[in-house]
ROLUM-756806 format. One record per residue (C-alpha): residue number from 1; x negated, z, y negated. Coordinates in Angstrom, 2 decimals. Layout:
+-----+---------+---------+---------+
! num !      px !      pz !      py !
+-----+---------+---------+---------+
! NUM !       X !       Z !       Y !
...
+-----+---------+---------+---------+
END
This chain:
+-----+---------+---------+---------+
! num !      px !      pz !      py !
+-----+---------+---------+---------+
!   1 !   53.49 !  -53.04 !   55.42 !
!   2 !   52.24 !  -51.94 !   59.16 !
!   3 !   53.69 !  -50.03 !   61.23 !
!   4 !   51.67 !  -47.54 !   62.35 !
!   5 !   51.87 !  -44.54 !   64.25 !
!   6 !   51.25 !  -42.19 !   61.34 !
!   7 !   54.29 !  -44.41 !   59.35 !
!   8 !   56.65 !  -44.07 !   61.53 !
!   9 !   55.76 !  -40.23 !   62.22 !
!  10 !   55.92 !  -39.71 !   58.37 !
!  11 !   59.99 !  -42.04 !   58.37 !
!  12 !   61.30 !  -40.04 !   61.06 !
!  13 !   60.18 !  -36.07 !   59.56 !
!  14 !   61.33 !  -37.50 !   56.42 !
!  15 !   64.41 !  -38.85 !   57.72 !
!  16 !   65.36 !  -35.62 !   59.67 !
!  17 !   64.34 !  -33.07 !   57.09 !
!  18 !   66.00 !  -35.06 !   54.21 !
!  19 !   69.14 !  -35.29 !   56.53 !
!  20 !   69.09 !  -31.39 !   57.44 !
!  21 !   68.23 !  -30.86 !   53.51 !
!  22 !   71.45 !  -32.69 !   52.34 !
!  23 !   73.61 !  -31.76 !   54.80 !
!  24 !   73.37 !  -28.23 !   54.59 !
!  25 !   73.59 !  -28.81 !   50.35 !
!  26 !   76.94 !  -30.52 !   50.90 !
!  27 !   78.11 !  -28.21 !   53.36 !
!  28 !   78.09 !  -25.55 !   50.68 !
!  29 !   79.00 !  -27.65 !   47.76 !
!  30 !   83.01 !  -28.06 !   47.22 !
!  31 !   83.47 !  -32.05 !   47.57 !
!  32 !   80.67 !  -32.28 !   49.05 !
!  33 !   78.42 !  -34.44 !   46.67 !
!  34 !   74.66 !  -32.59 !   46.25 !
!  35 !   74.70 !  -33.53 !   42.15 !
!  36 !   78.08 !  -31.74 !   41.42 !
!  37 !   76.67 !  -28.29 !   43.04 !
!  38 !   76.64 !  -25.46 !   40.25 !
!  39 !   73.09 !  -24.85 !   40.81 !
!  40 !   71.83 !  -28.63 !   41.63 !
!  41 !   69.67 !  -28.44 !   38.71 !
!  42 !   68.38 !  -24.53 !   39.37 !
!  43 !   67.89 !  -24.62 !   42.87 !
!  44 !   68.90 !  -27.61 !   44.72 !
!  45 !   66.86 !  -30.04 !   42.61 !
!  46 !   63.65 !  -28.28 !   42.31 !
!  47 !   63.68 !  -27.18 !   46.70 !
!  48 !   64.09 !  -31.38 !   46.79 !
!  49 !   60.78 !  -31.57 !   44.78 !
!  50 !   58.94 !  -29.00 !   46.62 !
!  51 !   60.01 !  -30.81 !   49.82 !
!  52 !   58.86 !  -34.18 !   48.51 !
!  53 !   55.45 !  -32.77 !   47.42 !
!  54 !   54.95 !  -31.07 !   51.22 !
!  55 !   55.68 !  -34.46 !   52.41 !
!  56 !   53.52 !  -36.57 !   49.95 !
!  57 !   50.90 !  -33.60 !   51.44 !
!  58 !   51.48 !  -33.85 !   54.99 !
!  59 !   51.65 !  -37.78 !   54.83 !
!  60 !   49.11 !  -38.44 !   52.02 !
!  61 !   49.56 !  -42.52 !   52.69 !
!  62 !   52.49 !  -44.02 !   50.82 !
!  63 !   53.28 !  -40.59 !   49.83 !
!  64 !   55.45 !  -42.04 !   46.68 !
!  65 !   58.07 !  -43.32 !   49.57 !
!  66 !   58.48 !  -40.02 !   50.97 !
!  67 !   60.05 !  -38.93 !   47.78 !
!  68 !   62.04 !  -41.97 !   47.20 !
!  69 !   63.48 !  -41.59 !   51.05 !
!  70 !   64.11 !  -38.04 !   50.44 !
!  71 !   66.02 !  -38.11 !   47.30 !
!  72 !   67.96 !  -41.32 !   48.22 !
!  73 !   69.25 !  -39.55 !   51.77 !
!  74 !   71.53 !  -38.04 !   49.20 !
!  75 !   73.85 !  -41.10 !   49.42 !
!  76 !   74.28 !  -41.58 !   53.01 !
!  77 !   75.38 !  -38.24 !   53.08 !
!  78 !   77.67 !  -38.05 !   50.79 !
!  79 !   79.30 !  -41.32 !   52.09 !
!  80 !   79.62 !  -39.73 !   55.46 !
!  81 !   80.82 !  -36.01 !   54.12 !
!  82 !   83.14 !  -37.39 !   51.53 !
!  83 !   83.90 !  -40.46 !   52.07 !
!  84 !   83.03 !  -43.88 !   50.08 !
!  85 !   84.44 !  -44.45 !   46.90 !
!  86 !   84.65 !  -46.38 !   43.97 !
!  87 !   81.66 !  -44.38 !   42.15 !
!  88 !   79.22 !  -44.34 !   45.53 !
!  89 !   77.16 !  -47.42 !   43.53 !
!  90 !   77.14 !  -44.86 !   40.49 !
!  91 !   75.95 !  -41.90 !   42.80 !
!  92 !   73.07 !  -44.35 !   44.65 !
!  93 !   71.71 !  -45.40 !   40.97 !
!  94 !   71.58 !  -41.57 !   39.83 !
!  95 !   70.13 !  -40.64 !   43.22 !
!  96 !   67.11 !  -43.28 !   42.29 !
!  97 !   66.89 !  -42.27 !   38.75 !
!  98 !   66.63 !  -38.73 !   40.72 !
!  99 !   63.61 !  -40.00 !   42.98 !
! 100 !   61.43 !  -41.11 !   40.48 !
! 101 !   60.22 !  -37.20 !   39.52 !
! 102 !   60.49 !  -36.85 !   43.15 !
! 103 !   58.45 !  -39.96 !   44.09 !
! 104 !   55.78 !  -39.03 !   41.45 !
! 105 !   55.32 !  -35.39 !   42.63 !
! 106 !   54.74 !  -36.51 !   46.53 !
! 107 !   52.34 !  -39.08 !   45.03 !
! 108 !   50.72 !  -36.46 !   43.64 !
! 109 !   50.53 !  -34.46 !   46.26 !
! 110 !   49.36 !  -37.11 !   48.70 !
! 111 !   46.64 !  -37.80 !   46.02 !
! 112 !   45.43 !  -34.19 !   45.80 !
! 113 !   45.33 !  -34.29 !   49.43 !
! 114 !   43.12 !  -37.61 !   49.72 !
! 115 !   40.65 !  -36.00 !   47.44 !
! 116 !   39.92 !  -32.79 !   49.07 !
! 117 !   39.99 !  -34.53 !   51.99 !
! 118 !   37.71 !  -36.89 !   50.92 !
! 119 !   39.43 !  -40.46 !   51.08 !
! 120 !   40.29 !  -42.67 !   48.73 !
+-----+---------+---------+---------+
END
């Protein structure tokens, strides 16, 4: 995979607004951990889609690892917010079982955008 300009770009947005995105979840979940929010399934899981299919729009190449990244920042901030424990390797599986709708809809999106756009 090369590095490009437009790569790196797409990492670093993703990077920052997954951070900013999970952060702010866990600051307003008790304990901290995104998937045991009351409404991780109402509201918290379907804003997570909606920001993977901007990205997978805005950055239409890879777009599938836009979702992936996003939904898998989940981790990271849970180790840092509440520590790492003996189910983190639990919570990193169900955070990739939780990309792969997530992965799918960016691809999507990035798709959409390379055809009315014009590119294949």
């Amino acid at each position: 995979m090369r590095m490009t300009g437009n790569f790196l770009a797409a990492s670093a947005v993703t990077l920052k607004v997954g951070v900013v995105f999970w952060v702010l979840v866990a600051w307003r979940t008790p304990g901290g951990e995104p998937w045991d929010a009351p409404a991780f399934w109402t509201v918290v899981y379907p804003i997570a889609l909606g920001i993977a299919a901007v990205l997978g729009a805005c950055f239409p190449q890879r777009a599938w690892l836009w979702g992936l990244l996003l939904i898998a920042l989940q981790v990271p901030v849970v180790a840092v917010t509440s520590g790492v424990g003996p189910l983190l390797l639990a919570g990193l599986v169900y955070a990739l079982v939780l990309a792969l709708p997530a992965m799918a809809i960016a691809a999507a999106a990035g798709a959409l955008r390379r055809r009315l756009h014009g590119r294949s």
